[in-house]
N, C-alpha and C positions, 0 to 999 in steps of 0.2 A: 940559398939565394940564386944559384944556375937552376935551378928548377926554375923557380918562379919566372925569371927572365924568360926562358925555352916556353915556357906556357905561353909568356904576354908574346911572344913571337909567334909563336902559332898563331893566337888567334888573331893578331894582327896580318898573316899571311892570307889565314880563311877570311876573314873582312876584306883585302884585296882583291881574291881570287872570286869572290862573291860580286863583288861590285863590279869585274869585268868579264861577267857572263854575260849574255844576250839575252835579253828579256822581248818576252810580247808586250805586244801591246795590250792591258787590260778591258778586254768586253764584256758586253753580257753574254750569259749562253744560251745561245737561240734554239737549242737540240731540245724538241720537244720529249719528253720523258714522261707523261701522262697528260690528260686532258679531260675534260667532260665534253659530249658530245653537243652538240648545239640542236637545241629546241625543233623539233620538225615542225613544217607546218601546217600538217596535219594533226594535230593539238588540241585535240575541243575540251578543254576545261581540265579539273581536278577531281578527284577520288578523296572526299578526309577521312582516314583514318584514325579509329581510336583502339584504347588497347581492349581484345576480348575479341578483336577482327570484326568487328563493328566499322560500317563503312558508312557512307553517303557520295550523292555530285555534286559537287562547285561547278555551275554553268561555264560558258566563256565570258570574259572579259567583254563588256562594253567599251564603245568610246565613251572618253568621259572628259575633265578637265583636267592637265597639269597632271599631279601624280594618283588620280583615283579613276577608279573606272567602277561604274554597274555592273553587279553580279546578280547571280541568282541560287539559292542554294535547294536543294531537295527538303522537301517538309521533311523529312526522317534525317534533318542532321541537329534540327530543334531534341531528337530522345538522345543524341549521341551529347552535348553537352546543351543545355537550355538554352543560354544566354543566345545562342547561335539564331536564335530566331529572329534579333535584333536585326543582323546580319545589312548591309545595304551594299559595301563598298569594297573593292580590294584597292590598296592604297600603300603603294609603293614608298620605300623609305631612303632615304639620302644613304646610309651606309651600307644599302645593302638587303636589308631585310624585307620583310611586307606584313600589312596587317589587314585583318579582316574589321573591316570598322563598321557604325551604325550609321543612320541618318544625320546623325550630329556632328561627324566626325570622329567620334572616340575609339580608340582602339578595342575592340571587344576580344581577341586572338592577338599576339605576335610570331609571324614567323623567322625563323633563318635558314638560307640554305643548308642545304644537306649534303650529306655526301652520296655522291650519285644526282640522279636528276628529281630535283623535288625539296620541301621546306619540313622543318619540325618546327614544334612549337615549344617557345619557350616565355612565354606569361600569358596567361595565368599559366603558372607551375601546374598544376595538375586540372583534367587530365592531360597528358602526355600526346599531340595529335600530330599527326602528319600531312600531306597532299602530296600527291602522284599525280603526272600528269597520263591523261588518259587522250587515247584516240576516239 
């Protein structure tokens, strides 16, 4: 039973001596600890890559309306996947990502940021494509 006591006093002591330390005040931490570099603006367009180092260019971005703008792609990105010859729009998405869409709207490509500077693609699942941004 003096055990038990000497226990429940201890930690009733550290609970005290807890609660009358000096705390900060809780912020965020502003200490930048990695970054991606921001976009230069010297930028003209994209590089798609597919897998086999198969490449093409994505011109630069038109102005366009709201979230899509005019592109232009290289006849040689139609052999790297077909559908790509659809091609009309890059068409920015609310969470983040962007798609390469047709004249109708419809997403033909989805991309996501990458890690580093540039998007992968993630629908259609295969093939597997990327964009780099190029000077």
């Amino acid at each position: 039973m003096a055990r038990l006591f000497i226990n429940a006093a201890a930690v009733a002591c550290l609970v005290v001596f807890a609660a009358l330390l000096p705390r900060e005040p809780a912020e965020v931490d502003r200490m930048t600890t990695g970054s991606v570099e921001p976009a230069s603006p010297d930028l003209h367009g994209f590089q798609l890559n597919a897998p086999g180092g198969e490449s093409c260019r994505i011109g630069d971005r038109q102005t366009g309306a709201g979230d899509r703008a005019e592109i232009s792609l290289d006849p040689g990105c139609a052999k790297l996947f077909p559908e790509l010859a659809d091609v009309r729009f890059w068409r920015d998405e609310a969470d983040g990502s962007m798609a390469l869409a047709g004249a109708d709207g419809h997403a033909i490509v989805r991309f996501a940021q990458a890690d580093g500077a540039g998007y992968e693609s993630y629908f259609p699942k295969l093939p597997l494509l990327s964009l780099t941004p190029v000077q």
